[in-house]
N, C-alpha and C positions, 0 to 999 in steps of 0.2 A: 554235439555240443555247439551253440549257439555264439560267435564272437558277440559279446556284451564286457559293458563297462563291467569293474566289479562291485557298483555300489548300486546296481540293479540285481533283484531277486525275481525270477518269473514264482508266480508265486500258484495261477493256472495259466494252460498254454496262450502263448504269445500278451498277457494280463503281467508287468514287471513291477513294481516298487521300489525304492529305497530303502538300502538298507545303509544308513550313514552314521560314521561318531557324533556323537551330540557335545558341542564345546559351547560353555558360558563367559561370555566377557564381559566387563566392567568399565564405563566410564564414571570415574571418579573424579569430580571438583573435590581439588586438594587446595585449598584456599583462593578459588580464583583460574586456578589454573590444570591444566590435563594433563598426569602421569603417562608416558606410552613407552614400551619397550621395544628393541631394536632385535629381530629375528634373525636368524641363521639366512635368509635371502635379503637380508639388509632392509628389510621394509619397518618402519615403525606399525606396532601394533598395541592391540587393550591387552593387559593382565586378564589371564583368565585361562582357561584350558579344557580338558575332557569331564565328562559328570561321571563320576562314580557309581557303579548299579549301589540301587537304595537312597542315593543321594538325591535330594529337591535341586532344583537348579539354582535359586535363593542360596541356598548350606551351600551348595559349592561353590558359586561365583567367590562366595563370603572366604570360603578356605585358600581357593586357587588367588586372591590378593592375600589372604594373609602369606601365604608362599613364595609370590613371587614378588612385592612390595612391602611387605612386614608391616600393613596395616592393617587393624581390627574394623572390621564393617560387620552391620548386621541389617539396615534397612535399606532394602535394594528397589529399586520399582524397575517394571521391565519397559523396553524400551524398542526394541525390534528382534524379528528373527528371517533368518535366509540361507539361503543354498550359497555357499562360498565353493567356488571350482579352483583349487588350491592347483592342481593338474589337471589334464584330461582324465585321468585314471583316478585322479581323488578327490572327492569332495567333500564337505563336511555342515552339516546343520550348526547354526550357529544361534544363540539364543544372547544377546545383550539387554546389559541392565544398567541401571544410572544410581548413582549415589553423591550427595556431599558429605563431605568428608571435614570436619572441623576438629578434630583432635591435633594430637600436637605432638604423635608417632613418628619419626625418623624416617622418613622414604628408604627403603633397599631395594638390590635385587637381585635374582638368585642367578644362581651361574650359568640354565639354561637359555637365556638373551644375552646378547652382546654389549647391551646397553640400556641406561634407565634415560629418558629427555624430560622435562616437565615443562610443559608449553601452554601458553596461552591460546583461547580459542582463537583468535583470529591467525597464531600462525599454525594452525594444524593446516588448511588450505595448501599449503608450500609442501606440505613433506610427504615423503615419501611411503607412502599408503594404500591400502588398498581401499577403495570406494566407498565399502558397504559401513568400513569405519568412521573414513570420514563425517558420511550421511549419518552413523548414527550418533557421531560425537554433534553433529551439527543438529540435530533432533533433539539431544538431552540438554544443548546450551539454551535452545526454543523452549522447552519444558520447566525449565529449572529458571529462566530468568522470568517466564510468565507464571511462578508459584510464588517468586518475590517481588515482582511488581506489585506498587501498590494497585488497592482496591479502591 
């Protein structure tokens, strides 16, 4: 047997692939401003989590906030996807999507984060994050505010 990562599969000889969990996250403008939650390594992170087999990644982005922010969303647009290296030994495909968000739902969250922040884009920069968030919370504020600039 071959020392390999385990989210490599030789699938024919010395020929490997991926075989990764698929996680959907959500940036959500909640009037203005970016919900993110606070992980078990302390890093602020998107609402969102693993896709269910059968599940679109739409339907679960939409579920895993209704779960972990008790908001209702159903039109999501995508936004970025990447290999996130969570350890050396773990990593995980990650699929982000954007939405605004105008209703008038009570932000929560559930017990699995340590904490809920709701922050403006310009201070997401500051905190405490991983990258690929960052860049794509910074992607969907470029998208979102060139859909309401005037024409």
């Amino acid at each position: 047997m071959t020392d390999r990562p385990p989210y490599l599969v030789e699938r024919n000889p010395g020929y490997f692939e991926y075989q990764l969990p698929i996680s959907v996250k959500l940036v959500v403008d909640h009037h203005g401003r970016v919900p993110l939650l606070k992980n078990e390594r302390d890093e602020w992170e998107l609402p969102g989590g693993k896709l269910e087999v059968g599940e679109t990644p739409e339907d679960g982005v939409c579920r895993e906030v209704a779960e972990e922010l008790g908001l209702t969303v159903s039109d999501v647009d995508i936004i970025d996807a990447w290999v996130y290296e969570i350890t050396q030994q773990r990593h995980v495909f990650i699929v982000s999507f954007g939405t605004v968000y105008a209703g008038d739902e009570e932000l929560v969250y559930s017990a699995e984060h340590k904490e809920l922040g709701v922050f403006t884009y310009d201070e997401v920069p500051d905190l405490h994050m991983p990258e690929p968030y960052e860049r794509t919370i910074a992607r969907w504020r470029t998208r979102k505010e060139g859909l309401t600039a005037p024409r």
